[in-house]
C-alpha positions in Angstrom: 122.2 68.5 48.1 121.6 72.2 48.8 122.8 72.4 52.6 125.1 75.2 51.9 122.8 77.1 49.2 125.2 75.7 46.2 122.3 74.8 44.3 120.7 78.4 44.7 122.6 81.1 41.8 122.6 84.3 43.3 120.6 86.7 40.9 120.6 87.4 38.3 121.2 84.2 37.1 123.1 85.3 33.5 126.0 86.1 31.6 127.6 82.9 32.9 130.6 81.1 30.8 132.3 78.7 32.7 130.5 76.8 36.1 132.9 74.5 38.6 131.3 72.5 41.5 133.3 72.1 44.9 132.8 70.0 47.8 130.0 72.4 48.7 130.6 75.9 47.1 130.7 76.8 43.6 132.8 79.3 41.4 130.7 80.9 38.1 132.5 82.8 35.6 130.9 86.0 33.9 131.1 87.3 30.4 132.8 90.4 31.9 135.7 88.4 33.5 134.5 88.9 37.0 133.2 85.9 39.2 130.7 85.1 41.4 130.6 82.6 44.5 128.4 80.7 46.6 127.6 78.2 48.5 129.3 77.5 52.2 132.2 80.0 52.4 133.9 78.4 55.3 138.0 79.9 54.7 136.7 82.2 52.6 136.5 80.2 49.6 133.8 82.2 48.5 135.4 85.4 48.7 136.8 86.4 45.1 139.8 88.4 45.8 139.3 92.2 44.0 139.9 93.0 41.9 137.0 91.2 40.6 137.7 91.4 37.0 139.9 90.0 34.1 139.5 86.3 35.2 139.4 83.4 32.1 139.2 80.4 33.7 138.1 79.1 37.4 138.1 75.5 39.6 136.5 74.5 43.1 138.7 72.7 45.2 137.3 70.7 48.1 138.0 74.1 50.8 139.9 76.2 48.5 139.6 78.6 45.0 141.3 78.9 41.9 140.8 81.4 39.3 143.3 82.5 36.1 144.1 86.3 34.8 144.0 86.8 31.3 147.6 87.8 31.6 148.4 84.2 32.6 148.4 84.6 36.2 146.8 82.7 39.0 144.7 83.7 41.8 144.0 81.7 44.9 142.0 81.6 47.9 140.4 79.6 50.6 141.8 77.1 53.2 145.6 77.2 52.9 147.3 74.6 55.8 148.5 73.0 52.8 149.8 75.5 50.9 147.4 74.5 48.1 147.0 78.5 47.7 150.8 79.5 47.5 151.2 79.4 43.5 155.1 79.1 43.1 156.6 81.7 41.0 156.8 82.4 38.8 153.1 83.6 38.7 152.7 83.9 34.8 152.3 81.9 31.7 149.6 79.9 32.9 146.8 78.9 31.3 144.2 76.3 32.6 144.2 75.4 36.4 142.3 72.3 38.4 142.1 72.6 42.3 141.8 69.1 44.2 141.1 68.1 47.7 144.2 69.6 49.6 146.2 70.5 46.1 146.8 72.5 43.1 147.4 71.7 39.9 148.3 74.2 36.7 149.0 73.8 33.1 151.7 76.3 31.7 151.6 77.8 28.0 155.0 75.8 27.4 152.9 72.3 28.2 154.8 72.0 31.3 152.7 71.2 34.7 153.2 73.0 37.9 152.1 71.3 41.2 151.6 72.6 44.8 150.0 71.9 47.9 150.2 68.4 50.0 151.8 65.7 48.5 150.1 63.2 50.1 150.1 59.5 47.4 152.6 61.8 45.3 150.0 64.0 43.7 152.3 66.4 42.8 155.1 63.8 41.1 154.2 65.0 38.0 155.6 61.9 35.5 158.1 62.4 33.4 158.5 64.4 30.8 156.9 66.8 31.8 155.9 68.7 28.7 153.5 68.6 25.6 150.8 68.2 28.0 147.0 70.2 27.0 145.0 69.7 30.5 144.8 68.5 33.7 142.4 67.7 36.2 142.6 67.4 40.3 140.7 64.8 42.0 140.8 63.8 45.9 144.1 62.1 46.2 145.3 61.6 42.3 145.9 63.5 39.6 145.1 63.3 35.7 146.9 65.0 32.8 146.2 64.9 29.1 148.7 64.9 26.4 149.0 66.6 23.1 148.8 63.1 21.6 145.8 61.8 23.3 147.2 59.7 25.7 146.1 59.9 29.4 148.7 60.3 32.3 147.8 59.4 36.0 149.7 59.6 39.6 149.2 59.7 42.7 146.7 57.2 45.2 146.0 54.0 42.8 143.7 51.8 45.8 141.4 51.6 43.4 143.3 51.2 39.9 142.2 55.2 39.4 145.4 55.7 37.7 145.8 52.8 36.0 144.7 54.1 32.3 143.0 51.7 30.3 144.6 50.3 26.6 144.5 52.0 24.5 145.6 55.1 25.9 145.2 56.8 22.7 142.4 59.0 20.9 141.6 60.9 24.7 140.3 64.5 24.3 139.4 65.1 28.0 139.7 63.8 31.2 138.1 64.5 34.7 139.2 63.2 38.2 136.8 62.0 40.9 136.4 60.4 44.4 139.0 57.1 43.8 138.1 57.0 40.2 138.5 58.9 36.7 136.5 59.6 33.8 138.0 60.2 30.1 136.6 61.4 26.7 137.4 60.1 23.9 137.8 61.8 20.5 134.8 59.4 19.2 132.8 60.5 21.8 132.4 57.9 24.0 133.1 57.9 27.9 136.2 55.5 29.5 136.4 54.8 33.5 138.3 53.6 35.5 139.3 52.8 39.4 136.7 52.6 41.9 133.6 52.2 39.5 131.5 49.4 40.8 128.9 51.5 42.5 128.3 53.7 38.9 127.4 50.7 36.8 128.4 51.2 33.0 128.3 54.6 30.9 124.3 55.0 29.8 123.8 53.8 26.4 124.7 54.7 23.7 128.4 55.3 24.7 128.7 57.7 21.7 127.9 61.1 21.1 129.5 62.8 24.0 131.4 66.3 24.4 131.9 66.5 28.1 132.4 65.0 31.1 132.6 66.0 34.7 133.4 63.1 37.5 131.7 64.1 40.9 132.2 62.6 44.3 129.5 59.8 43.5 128.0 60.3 40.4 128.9 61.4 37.2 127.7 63.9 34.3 128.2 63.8 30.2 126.8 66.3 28.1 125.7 65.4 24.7 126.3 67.0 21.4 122.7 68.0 21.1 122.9 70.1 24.5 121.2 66.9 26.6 122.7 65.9 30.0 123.3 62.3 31.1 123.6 61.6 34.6 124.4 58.1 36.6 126.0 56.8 39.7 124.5 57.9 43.2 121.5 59.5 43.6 120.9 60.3 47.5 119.7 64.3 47.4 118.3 64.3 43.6 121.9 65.0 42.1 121.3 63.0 39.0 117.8 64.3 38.4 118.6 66.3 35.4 115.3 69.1 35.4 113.3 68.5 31.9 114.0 69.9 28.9 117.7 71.3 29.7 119.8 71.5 27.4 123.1 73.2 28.6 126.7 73.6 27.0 128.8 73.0 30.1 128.1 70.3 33.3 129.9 70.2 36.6 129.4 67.5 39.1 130.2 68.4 42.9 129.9 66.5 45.9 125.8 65.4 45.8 125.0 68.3 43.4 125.3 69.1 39.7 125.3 72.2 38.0 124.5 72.8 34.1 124.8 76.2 32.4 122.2 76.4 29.8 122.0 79.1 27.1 119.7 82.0 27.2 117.1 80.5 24.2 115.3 83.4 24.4 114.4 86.8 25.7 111.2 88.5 26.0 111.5 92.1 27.5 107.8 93.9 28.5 108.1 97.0 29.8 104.6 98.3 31.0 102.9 97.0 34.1 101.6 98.2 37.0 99.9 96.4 40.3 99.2 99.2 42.7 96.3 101.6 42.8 93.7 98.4 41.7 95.4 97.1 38.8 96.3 93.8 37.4 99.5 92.8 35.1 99.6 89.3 33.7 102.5 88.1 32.1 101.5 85.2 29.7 104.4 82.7 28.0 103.1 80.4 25.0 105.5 77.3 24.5 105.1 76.5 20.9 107.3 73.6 21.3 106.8 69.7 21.1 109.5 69.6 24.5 109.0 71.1 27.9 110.5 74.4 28.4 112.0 76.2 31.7 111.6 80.1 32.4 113.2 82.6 34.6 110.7 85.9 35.5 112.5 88.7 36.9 110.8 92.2 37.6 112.2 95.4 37.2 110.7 97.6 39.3 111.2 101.6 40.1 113.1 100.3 43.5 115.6 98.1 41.4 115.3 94.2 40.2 113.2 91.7 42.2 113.1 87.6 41.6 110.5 86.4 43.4 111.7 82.1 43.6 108.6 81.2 42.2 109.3 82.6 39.4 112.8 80.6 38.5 112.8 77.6 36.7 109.4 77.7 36.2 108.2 74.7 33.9 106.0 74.8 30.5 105.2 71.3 29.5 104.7 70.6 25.4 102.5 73.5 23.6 101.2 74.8 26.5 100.6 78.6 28.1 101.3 79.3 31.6 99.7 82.7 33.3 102.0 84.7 35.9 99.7 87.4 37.9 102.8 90.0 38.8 100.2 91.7 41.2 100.9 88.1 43.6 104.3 89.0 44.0 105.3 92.3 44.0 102.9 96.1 44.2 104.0 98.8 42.7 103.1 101.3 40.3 106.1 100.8 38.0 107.3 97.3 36.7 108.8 95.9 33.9 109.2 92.0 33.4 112.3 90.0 31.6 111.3 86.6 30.5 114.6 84.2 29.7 113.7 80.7 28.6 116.6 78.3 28.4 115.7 75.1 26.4 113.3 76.3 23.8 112.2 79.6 22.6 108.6 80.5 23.5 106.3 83.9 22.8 105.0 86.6 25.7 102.6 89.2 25.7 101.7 91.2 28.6 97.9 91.8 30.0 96.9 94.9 32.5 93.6 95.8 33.9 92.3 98.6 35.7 90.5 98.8 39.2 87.6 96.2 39.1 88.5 95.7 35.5 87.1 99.0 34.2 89.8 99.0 31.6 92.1 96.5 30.1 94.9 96.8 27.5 98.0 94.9 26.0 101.4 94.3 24.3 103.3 91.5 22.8 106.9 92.4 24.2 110.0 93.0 22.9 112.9 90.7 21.5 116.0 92.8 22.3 116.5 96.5 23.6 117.6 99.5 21.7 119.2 102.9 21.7 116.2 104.2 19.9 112.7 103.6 20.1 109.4 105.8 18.6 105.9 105.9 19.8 103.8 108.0 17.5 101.0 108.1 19.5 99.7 110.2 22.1 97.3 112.6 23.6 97.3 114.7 26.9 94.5 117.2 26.1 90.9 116.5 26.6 91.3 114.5 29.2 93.6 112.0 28.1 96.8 110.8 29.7 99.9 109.4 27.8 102.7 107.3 30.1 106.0 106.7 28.5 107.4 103.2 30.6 111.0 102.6 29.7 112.9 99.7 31.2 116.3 99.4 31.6 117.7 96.0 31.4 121.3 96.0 32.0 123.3 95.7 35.1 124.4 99.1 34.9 122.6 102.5 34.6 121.7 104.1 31.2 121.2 107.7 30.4 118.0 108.1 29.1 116.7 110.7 26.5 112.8 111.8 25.7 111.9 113.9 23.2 108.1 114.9 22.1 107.1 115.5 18.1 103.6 117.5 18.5 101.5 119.6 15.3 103.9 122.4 16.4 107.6 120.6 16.4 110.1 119.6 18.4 109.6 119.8 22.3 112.3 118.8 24.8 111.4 115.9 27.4 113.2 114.6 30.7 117.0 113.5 30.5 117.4 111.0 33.4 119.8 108.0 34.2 118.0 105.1 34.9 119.5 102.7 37.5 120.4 98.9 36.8 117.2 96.6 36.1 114.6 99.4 36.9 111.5 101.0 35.3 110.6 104.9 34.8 106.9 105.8 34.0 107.0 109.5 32.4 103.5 111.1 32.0 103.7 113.2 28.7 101.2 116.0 30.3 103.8 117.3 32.5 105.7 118.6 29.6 103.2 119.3 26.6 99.2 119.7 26.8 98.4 119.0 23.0 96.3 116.3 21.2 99.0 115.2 18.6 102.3 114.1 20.3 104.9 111.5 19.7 107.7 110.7 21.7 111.2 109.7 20.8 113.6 108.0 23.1 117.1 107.6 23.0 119.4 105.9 25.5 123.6 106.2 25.8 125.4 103.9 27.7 123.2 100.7 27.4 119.9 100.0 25.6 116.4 99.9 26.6 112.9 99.3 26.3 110.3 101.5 25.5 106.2 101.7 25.7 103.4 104.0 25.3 100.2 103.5 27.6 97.1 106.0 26.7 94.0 106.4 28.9 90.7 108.3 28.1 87.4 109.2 29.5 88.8 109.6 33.1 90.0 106.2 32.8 87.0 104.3 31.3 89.2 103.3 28.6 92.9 102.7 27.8 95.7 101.0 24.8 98.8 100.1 25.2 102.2 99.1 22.4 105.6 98.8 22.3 107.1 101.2 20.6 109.3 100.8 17.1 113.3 101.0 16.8 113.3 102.1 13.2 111.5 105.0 11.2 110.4 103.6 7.1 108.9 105.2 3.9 106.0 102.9 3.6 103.8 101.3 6.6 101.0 98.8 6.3 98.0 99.0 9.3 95.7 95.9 8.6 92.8 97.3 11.2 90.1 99.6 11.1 86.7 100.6 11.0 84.6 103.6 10.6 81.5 102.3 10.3 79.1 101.6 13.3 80.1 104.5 15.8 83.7 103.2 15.3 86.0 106.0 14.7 89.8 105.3 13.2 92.8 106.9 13.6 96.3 107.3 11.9 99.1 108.6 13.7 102.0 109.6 11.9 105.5 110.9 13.4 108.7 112.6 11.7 111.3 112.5 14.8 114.0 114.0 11.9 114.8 117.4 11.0 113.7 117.6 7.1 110.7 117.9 5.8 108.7 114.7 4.8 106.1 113.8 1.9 103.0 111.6 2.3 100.7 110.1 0.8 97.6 107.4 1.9 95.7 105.0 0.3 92.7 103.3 2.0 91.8 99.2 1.4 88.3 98.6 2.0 86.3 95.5 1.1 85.1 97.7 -2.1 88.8 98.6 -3.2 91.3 100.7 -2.8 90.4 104.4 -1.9 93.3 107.2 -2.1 93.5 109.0 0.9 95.5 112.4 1.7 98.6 113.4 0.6 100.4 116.1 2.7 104.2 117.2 3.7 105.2 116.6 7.5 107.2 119.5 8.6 110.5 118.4 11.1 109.9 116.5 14.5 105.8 117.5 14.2 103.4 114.7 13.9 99.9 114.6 12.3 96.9 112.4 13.1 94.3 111.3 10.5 90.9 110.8 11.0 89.9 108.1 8.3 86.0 108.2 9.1 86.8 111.6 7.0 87.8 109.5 4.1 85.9 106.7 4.0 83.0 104.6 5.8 83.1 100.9 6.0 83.4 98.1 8.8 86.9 97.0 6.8 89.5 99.5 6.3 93.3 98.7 6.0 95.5 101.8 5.6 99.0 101.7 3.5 101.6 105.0 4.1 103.5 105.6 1.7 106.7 108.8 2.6 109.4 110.0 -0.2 111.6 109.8 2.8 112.3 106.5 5.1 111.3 109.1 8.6 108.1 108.4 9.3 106.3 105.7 12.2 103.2 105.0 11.8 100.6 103.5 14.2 97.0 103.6 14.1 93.8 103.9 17.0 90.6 102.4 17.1 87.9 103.7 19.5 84.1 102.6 19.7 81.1 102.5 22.0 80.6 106.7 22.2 84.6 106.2 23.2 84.0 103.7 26.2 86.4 101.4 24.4 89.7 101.5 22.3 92.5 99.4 21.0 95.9 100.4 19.3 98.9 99.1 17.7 101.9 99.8 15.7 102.4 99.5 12.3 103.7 97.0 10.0 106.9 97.6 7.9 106.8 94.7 5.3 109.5 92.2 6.4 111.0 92.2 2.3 112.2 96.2 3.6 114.3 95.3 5.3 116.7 98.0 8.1 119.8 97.4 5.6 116.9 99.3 2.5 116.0 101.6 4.8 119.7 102.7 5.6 120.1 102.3 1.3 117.1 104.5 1.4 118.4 107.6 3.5 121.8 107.2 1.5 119.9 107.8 -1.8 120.0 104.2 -3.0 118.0 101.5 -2.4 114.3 101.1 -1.5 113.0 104.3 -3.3 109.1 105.9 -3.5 109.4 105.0 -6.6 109.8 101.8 -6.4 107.4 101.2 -3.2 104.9 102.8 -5.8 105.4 100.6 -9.5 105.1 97.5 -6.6 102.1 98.8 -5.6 101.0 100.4 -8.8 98.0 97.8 -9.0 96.3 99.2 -6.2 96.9 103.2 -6.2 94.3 104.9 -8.4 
């Protein structure tokens, strides 16, 4: 059931630790220790007293809220006839809560349980002794506790034998209070109930294998060790249609609805694209996997975030590729795209083309942002343009950095914060005319995402890359051709402040041919024309730098320049960041050493 929206997440849908189901609302706990509500909000159970922040643990109660402080104290809001919100003093030491229909209950460090609220069928004669206890769990008119020793205590409205705890009451790790009937976990991971449980049936088989439970009004949830959810018991709005493929680490059942939080399997972040002035961006997601996978899109334009709800929870079925056109949802010159899948990890590139497909050009994305990022190539003279896009994909703003290596040195670039989940485009010409320019960008206060779009011929062609996070002293480009009216390029960068050796060696299908050797002065950056060097249809190039400061990427062009292609280098996966940082410290990957392993193949 979604009458009240509790099945809707308000976005962005992340960063979630802890989930609890009411009667028709729903409390989520952040990472950051604020929390966020939704769902019907009649007395204000939705609205999180500020500050928002510092909260460790949270429960739904039928019309009220309950959250705990990380220094032990509770905070409580929502319908209060019953007093259900008045947490007796003293207001510390707690440290787990459970809200019920019309009462509170909370677990103190000491073991000790404190009960509030009505007392309607003694729910709050909490049995004696009342100590050594470890959790405790609300339902409508009864009330469960569990013990230090396993063992499963139960007051309150027994109609229904709901708190009449099954022998042996031993081995119990959780427990979880429902409509007239309770749910328990035992430590060999099977599911106990008891009270009113005709109308669920028996637990699914195999009872084993368990690590949660959560009881709802009529139906019931388990999670399995492996990250599957079980579901059984009533089924009238879809509450026990579990969506394919999730695989969560927390359930919570409500009244007709179920909520699972599922980890973030992956992240794909692609920071180019554009669908305004004519042009097409395609976000394309590969799911390698033998299992269905589910998605989330969000889009990150120059106005702030935007999740279009077809694209949440969108649905790849078993090694399959689905195609997202960006330019049917949102039109703007300036967006970036996160891709979060939740069950399986799965690969995205991103597509663009130009007014009545003149030009086209593309990226694989980016795994995870960064404080630095390099883009050695780039042109604004003879008629070429150079765009640096940087998303930011935090919930905050970032101050953002960009700095331009050209044959001449360093040039300053912008400085610019960058708000929450947005996209800047930077064209390059409005700070430096030149044919050789690199750009280095560095963000404080949150990291980012960086690519470098190119365009040529007054837009007959155009390349596109992600940029790099780390600078090497040896760079592999397998592609390249001079041969044919092909023309190659190699586009070296030094973003640091010392001077740099380097030397280049050519593969072709005849052997190796050695290519220049010069010294790259601070922050400049060199391009090399290989047709200069060597002419073949197959030519690989291998950088080799005395110093680990140089990015490499290399340009292919074709068809009297009507066409072109780039990419960023390679740094051999066996180099790892760890050598490179050995490197600059002296020790380490060494030229030296780069050179005896490659000593077969240098002339």
């Amino acid at each position: 059931m979604n009458n009240s929206g509790q099945c809707t997440p308000p976005s962005p849908n992340e960063g979630f630790i802890a989930v609890d189901a009411g009667l028709d609302h729903v409390l989520g706990l952040k990472s950051d220790g604020s929390i966020v509500a939704w769902g019907n909000n009649s007395y204000g159970k939705c609205d999180v007293p500020t500050p928002n922040s510092g909260y460790t643990a949270i429960s739904a109660g039928e019309h009220h809220s309950l959250a705990l402080k990380s220094d032990g104290s509770l905070v409580a809001w929502g319908y209060n006839y019953y007093h259900q919100c008045d947490v007796p003093l003293p207001n510390t030491g707690f440290v787990s809560v459970s809200a019920g229909y019309y009462h509170s209950l909370a677990l103190k460090s000491d073991g000790g349980i404190v009960a509030w609220g009505s007392n309607s069928y003694g729910v709050l004669q909490i049995p004696s002794p009342n100590t050594g206890f470890v959790a405790v769990s609300a339902g409508i008119n009864h009330s469960l506790a569990l013990r230090s020793d396993g063992s499963v205590a139960a007051w309150g409205y027994n109609g229904f034998g709901q708190c009449d705890v099954p022998s042996p009451n031993s081995g119990f790790i959780a427990v979880s209070a429902g409509y007239n009937y309770s749910m328990g976990l035992k430590s060999d991971g099977s599911v106990v109930m008891w009270g009113n449980v005709y109308p669920f049936g028996s637990v699914p088989a195999p009872n084993a294998g368990y690590v949660a439970i959560s009881a709802g009004y009529g139906h019931c949830l388990a999670l399995r060790e492996d990250g599957s959810v079980v579901s059984w018991g009533g089924n009238d709005y879809g509450e026990r249609q579990v969506p394919p493929g999730c695989h969560a680490f927390a359930v919570s059942a409500g009244d007709r609805f179920s909520l699972a939080l599922t980890s973030v399997y992956s992240t794909w972040y692609l920071a180019e694209g554009s669908t305004d002035g004519g042009m097409e961006t395609w976000v394309l997601v590969q799911n390698p996997n033998d299992f269905p996978v589910s998605v989330d899109l969000t889009l990150m334009t120059g106005q702030g975030p935007f999740n279009p709800p077809q694209l949440q929870g969108l649905l790849l079925n078993p090694q399959s590729r689905r195609t997202f056109p960006l330019h049917s949802y949102v039109t703007t010159y300036d967006v970036s795209t996160l891709v979060q899948s939740y069950d399986g990890a799965v690969i995205c590139e991103r597509a663009m083309y130009g007014p009545g497909r003149a030009w086209a050009h593309d990226s694989i994305g980016a795994t995870e942002p960064a404080s630095t990022w390099y883009l050695a190539e780039g042109s604004t003279d003879g008629g070429m343009e150079t765009w640096v896009l940087v998303q930011n994909p935090n919930s905050y703003p970032v101050e953002v950095s960009v700095d331009f290596q050209t044959q001449s040195g360093y040039l300053r670039g912008p400085r610019e914060e960058i708000p929450p989940r947005s996209r800047r485009s930077y064209e390059v010409a409005k700070y430096v005319r030149t044919y050789n320019v690199s750009t280095k960008v560095t963000s404080t206060g949150g990291k980012v995402v960086c690519e470098r779009a190119m365009y040529g011929g007054n837009r007959t062609w155009g390349h596109d890359s992600v940029g790099v996070t780390y600078s090497a002293n040896f760079w592999c480009l397998p592609e390249g051709c001079t041969d044919g009216g092909f023309e190659t390029w190699v586009l070296a960068c030094n973003p640091y402040d010392e001077p740099t050796a380097v030397e280049m060696l050519f593969m072709t299908d005849k052997g190796p041919v050695k290519g220049p050797s010069f010294t790259m002065g601070p922050f400049s950056r060199r391009s090399i024309f290989v047709g200069d060097y060597v002419k073949t249809y197959d030519v690989s190039t291998f950088v080799i730098a005395d110093k680990p400061n140089i990015v490499c990427e290399r340009a292919v062009y074709w068809g009297n320049r009507t066409c072109g292609h780039e990419s960023i280098g390679f740094f051999p996966e066996e180099s790892s960041e760890a050598d490179v940082a050995a490197a600059r410290a002296g020790s380490g990957l060494s030229v030296e050493r780069i050179r005896k392993a490659f000593s077969a193949w240098l002339p």
